[in-house]
C-alpha positions as a Markdown table, in Angstrom:
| # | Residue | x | y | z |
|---|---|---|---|---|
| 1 | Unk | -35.0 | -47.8 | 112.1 |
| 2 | Unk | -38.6 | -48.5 | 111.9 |
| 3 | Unk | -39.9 | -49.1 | 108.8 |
| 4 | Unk | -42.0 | -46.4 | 107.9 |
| 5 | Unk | -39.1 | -44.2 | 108.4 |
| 6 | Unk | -37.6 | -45.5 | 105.7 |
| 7 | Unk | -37.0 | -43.2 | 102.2 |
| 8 | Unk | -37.6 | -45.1 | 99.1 |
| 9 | Unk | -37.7 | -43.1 | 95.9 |
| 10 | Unk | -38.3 | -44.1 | 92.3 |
| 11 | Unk | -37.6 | -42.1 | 89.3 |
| 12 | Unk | -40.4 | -43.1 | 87.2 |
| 13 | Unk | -39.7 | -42.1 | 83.5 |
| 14 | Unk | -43.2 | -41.1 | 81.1 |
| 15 | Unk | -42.3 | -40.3 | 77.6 |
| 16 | Unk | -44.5 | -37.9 | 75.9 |
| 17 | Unk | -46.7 | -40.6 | 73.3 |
| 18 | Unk | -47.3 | -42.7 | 76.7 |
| 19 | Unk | -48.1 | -39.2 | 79.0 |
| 20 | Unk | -50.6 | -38.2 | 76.2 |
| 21 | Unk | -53.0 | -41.3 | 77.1 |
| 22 | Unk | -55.4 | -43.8 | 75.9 |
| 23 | Unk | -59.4 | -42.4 | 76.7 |
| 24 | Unk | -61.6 | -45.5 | 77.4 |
| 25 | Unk | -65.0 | -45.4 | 78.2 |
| 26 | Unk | -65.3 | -48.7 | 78.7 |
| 27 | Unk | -63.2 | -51.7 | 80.7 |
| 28 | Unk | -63.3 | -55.6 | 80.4 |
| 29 | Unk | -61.5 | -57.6 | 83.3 |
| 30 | Unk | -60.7 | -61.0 | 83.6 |
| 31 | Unk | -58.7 | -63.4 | 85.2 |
| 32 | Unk | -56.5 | -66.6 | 86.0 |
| 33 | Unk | -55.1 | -68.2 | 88.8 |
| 34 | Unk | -52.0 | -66.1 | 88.7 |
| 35 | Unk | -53.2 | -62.7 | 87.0 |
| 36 | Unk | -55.4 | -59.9 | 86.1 |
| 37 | Unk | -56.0 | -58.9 | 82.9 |
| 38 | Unk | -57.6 | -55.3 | 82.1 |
| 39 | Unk | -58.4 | -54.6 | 79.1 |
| 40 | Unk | -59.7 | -50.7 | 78.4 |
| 41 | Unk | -62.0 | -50.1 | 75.3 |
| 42 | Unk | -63.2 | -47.0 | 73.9 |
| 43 | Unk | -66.6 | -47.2 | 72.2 |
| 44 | Unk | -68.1 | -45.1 | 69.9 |
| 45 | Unk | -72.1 | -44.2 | 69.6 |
| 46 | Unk | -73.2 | -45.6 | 66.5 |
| 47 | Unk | -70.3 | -48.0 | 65.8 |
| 48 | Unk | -70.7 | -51.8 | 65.9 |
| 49 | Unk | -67.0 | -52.6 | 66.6 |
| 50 | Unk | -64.9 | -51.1 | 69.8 |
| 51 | Unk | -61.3 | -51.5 | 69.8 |
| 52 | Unk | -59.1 | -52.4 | 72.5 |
| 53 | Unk | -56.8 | -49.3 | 73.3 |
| 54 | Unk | -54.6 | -50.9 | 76.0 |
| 55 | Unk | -54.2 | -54.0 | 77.7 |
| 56 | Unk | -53.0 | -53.9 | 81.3 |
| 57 | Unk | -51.3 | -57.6 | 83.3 |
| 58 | Unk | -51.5 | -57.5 | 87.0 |
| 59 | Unk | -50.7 | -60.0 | 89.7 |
| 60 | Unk | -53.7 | -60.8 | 91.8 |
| 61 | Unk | -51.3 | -58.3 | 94.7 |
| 62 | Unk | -51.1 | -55.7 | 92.4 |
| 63 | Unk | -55.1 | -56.3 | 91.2 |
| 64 | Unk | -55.6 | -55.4 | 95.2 |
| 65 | Unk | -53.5 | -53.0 | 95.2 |
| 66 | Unk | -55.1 | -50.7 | 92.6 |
| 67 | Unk | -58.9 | -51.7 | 93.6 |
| 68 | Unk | -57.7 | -50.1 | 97.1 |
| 69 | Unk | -56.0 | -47.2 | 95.4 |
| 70 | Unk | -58.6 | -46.4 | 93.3 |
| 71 | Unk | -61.3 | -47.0 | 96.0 |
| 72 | Unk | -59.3 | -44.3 | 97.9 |
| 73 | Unk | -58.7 | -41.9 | 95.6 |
| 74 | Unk | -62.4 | -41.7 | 94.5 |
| 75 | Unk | -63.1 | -41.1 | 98.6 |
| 76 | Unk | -61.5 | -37.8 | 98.2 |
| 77 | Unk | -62.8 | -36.9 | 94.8 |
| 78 | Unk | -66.5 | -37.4 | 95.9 |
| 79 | Unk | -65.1 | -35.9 | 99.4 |
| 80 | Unk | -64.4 | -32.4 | 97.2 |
| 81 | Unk | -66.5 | -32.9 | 94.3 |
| 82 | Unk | -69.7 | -34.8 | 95.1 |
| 83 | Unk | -70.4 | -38.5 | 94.3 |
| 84 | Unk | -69.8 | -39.9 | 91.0 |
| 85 | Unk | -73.2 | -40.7 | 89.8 |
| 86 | Unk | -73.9 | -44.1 | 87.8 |
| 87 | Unk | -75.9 | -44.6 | 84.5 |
| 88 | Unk | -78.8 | -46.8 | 84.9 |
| 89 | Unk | -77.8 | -50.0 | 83.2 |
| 90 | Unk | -80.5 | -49.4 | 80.8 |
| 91 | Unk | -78.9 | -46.9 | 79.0 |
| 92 | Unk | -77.7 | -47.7 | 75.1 |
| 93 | Unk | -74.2 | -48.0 | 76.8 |
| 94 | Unk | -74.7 | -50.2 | 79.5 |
| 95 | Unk | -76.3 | -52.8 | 76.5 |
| 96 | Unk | -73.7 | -52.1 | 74.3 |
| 97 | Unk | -70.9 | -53.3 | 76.8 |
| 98 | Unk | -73.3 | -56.2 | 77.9 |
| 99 | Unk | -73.5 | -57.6 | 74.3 |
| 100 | Unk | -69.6 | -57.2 | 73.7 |
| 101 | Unk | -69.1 | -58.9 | 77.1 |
| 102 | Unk | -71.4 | -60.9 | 76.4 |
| 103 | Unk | -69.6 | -62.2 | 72.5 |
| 104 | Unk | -73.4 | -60.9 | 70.9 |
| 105 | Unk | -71.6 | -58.1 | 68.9 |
């Protein structure tokens, strides 16, 4: 049997706190020799702090794995929807996230 003719299915379980999600408007990623570590912020206009919402661990494979993913899946977004456009990164945003990446905050 070749192997794309092979069947694999996963029942993947999502409870309903973890299926209501974590917004983020902002993500901070960094990483070792053997991981990925993404952390997803949400910032707030007019606040000094931001909070972490969610920290995700990947291995460098699965780091890949999702940049290709996501790569793909925004192909056929802007495909059907039109290209995402990009803030300059002189907006009050862009120098917020700088300055928390950064350690100035």
């Amino acid at each position: 049997m070749a192997r794309n003719e092979i069947s694999k299915e996963i029942e993947i379980e999502l409870d309903e706190k973890t299926g209501m999600g974590q917004y983020a408007n902002l993500s901070i990623i960094s990483h070792s020799t053997s991981e990925f570590v993404l952390d997803f912020v949400r910032m707030m206009p007019g606040m000094p702090k931001a909070k972490v919402k969610s920290r995700v661990i990947l291995s460098p494979e699965h780091a890949k794995r999702l940049l290709l993913s996501l790569d793909e899946n925004i192909e056929r977004y802007e495909a059907v929807l039109g290209p995402i456009a990009l803030p300059s990164p002189q907006t009050e945003e862009a120098e917020i996230a700088m300055s928390l990446i950064n350690g100035e905050a």
